[in-house]
C-alpha positions in Angstrom: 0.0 0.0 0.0 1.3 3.7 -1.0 2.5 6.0 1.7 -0.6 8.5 0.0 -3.3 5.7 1.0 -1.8 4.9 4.1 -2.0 8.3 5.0 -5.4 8.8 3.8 -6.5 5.6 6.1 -5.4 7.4 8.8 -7.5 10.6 8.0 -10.7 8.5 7.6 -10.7 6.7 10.7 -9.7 10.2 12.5 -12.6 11.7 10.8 -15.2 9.0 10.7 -16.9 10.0 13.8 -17.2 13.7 12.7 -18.7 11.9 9.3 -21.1 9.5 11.4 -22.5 12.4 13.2 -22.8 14.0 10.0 -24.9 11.8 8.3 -27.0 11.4 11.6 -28.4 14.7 11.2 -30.1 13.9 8.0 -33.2 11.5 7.4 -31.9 10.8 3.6 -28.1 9.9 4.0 -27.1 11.2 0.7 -28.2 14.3 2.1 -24.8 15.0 4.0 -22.3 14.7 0.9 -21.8 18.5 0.7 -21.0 18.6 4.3 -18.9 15.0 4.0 -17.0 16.7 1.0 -16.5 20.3 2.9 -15.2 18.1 6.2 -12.4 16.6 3.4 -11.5 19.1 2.0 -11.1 21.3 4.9 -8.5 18.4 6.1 -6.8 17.8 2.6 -7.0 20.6 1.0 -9.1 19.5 -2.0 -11.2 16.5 -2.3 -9.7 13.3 -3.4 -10.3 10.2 -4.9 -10.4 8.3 -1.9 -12.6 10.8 -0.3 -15.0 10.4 -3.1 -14.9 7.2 -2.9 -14.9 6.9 0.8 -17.9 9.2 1.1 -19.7 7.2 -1.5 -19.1 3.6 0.5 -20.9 5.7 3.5 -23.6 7.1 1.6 -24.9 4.0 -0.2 -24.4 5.4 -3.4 -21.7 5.4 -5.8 -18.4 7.4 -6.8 -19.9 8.5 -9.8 -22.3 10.0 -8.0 -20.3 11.9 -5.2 -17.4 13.0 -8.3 -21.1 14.5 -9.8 -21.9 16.2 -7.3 -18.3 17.5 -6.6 -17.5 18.5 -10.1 -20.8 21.0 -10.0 -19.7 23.1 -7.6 -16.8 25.3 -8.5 -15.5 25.6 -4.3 -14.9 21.6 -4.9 -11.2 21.0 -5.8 -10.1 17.7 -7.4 -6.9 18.6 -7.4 -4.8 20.3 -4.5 -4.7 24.0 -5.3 -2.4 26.6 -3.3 -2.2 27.6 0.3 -4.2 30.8 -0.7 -6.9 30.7 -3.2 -6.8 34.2 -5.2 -10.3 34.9 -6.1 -10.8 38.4 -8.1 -14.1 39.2 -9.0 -14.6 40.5 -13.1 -18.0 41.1 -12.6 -19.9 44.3 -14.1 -19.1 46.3 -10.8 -15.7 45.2 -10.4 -14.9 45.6 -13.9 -16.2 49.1 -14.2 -13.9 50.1 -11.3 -10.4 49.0 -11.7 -10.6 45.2 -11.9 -9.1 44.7 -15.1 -5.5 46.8 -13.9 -6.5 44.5 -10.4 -6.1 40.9 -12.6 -3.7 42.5 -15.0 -1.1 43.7 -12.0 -2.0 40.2 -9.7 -1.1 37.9 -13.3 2.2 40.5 -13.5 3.4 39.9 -9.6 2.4 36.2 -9.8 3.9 35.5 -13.0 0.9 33.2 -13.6 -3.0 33.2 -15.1 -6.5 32.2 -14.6 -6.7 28.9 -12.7 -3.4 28.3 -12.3 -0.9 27.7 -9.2 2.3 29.5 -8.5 5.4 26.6 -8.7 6.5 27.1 -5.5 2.3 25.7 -4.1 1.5 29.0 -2.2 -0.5 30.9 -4.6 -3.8 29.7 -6.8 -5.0 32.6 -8.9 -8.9 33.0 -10.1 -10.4 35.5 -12.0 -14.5 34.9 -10.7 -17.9 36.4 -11.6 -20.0 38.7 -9.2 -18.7 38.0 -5.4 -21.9 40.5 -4.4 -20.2 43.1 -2.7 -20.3 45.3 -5.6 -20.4 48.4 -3.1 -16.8 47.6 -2.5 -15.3 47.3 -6.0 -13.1 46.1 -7.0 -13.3 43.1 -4.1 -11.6 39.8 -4.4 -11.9 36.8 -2.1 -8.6 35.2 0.1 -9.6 31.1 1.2 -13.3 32.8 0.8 -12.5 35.6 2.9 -13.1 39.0 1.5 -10.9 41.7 0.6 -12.5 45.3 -0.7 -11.7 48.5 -2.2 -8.4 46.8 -3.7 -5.7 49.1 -5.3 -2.0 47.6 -6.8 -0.6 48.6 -3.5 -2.8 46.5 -1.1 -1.8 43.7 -3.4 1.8 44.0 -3.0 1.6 44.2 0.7 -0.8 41.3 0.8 1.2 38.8 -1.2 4.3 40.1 1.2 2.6 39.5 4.3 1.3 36.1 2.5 4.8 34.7 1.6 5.8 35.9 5.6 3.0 34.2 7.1 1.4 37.1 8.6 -1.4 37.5 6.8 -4.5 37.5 8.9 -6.1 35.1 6.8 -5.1 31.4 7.7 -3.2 29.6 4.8 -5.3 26.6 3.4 -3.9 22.7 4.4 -2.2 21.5 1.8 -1.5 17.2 1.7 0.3 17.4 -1.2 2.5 19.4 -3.9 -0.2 21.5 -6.0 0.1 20.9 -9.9 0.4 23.7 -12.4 -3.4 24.1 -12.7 -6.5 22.4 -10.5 -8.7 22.9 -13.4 -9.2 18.9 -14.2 -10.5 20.3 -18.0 -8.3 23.4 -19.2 -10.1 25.8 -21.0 -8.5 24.8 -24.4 -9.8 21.7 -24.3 -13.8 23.1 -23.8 -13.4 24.8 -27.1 -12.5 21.4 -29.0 -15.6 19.3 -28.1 -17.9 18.4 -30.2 -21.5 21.0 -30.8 -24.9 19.6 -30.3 -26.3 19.2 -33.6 -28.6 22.8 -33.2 -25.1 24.4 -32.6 -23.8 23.5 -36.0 -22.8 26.4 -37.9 -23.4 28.8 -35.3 -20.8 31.1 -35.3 -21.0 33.7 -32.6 -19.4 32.1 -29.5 -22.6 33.7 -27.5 -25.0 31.8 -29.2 -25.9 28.3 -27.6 -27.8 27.4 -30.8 -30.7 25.2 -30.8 -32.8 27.5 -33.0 -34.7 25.3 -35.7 -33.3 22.4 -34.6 -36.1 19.9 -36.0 -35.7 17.4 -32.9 -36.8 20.3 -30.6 -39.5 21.3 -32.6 -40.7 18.0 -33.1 -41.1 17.6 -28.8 -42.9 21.2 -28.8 -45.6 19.9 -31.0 -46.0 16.6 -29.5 -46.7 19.1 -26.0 -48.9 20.9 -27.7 -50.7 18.3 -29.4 -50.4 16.2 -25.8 -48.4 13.6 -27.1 -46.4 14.0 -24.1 -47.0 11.8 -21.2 -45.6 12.9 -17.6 -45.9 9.6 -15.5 -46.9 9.0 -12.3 -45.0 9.9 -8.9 -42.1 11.5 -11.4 -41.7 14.9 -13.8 -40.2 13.2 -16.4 -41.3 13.5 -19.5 -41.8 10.7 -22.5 -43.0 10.9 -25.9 -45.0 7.3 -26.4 -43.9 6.9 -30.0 -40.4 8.5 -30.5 -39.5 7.3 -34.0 -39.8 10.4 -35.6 -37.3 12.1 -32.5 -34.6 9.1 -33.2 -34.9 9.4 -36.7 -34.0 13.2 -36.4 -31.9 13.1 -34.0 -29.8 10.4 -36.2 -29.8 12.6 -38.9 -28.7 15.5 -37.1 -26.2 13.5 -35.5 -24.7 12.5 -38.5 -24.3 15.6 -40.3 -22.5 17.0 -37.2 -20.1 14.1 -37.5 -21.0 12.3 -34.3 
């Protein structure tokens, strides 16, 4: 057994009890996986493997369910990230204030960009949408603390104190060495997948598509005509012949080159 599960056994047992009285609290189990996943995380850093897959043995349910759940929310990382999270906000507010020389002057001092980590583990850099303190612009957050009314100078004395271990804010545990990025699908890869056959030859990146496609227009009029059935006890949704939808969608399919 690796030295990396060894230590993890040791952090499950120490933490099982906190996990059992966890659970306790909620009639449905699965109920507690945020919390479960929070509790990790607040231990390692960034939620493992073997914490998904612990948490998913407790649970009754399985890892593909808990690495789900954990891949939604964005404060869930797979990967261990820095010792402080940079968070800037870019949103409207933030952006009309001085956010942009804010991002542009962190990306200078760090010598890195948008989701990645510093190579020496203490710094992981962000660049987020509307943190809600617009009052405050430009604002950023520090391990989800917040920090307002930023200018180039607090941000030098910030990362100063940060790198002397001053800063007020606590430094976030960190198990193991971070990689270059926590981001378990890099941006460039996003823009490479394949488009959902109502995408196809859209061109503006700000168009989802989906307009005329004839495997969406074929479900509105089996609505409208009640075609649709909702069953019992569930809100799904089925249409009781759906030839005509697979033969469209097949079509579709094909001349996207799926």
């Amino acid at each position: 057994m690796s030295d990396a599960a060894l230590a993890f056994d040791d952090l499950a047992a120490r933490l099982k009890p906190e996990c059992e009285r966890i659970v306790a609290q909620y009639e449905y189990p699965r109920s507690a996986l945020l919390p479960l996943m929070h509790l990790f995380q607040q231990h390692e850093g960034y939620v493992s493997r073997d914490a998904m897959r612990f948490a998913a043995g407790m649970l009754g349910v399985t890892p593909a369910v808990v690495e789900s759940t954990v891949s939604f929310y964005t404060l869930f990382y797979r990967r261990p990230v820095g010792k402080y999270m940079l968070q800037v906000c870019r949103g409207l507010s933030c952006s009309l204030g001085n956010a942009g020389d804010i991002m542009a002057y962190f990306r200078e001092k760090l010598g890195i960009g948008h989701l990645q980590t510093t190579p020496d583990g203490v710094f992981s850099y962000e660049e987020v949408e509307c943190l809600a303190a617009c009052d405050r612009a430009a604002c950023m957050q520090v391990n989800l603390e917040f920090v307002y009314d930023l200018t180039p100078a607090m941000v030098d004395e910030m990362l100063a104190s940060m790198r002397a271990g001053t800063y007020a804010v606590a430094p976030m545990v960190q198990t193991q060495a971070p990689p270059p990025t926590w981001s378990v699908r890099p941006d460039g890869e996003v823009s490479t997948g394949r488009k959902a056959p109502g995408a196809t030859g859209v061109q503006s990146p700000d168009n989802a598509g989906g307009v005329g496609d004839a495997a969406g227009l074929i479900m509105l009029d089996r609505i409208v005509n009640r075609d649709v059935a909702f069953y019992e006890g569930t809100r799904e949704r089925a249409v009781r012949d759906s030839r005509a939808v697979a033969e469209v969608v097949a079509s579709e399919g094909d001349r996207a080159g799926h």
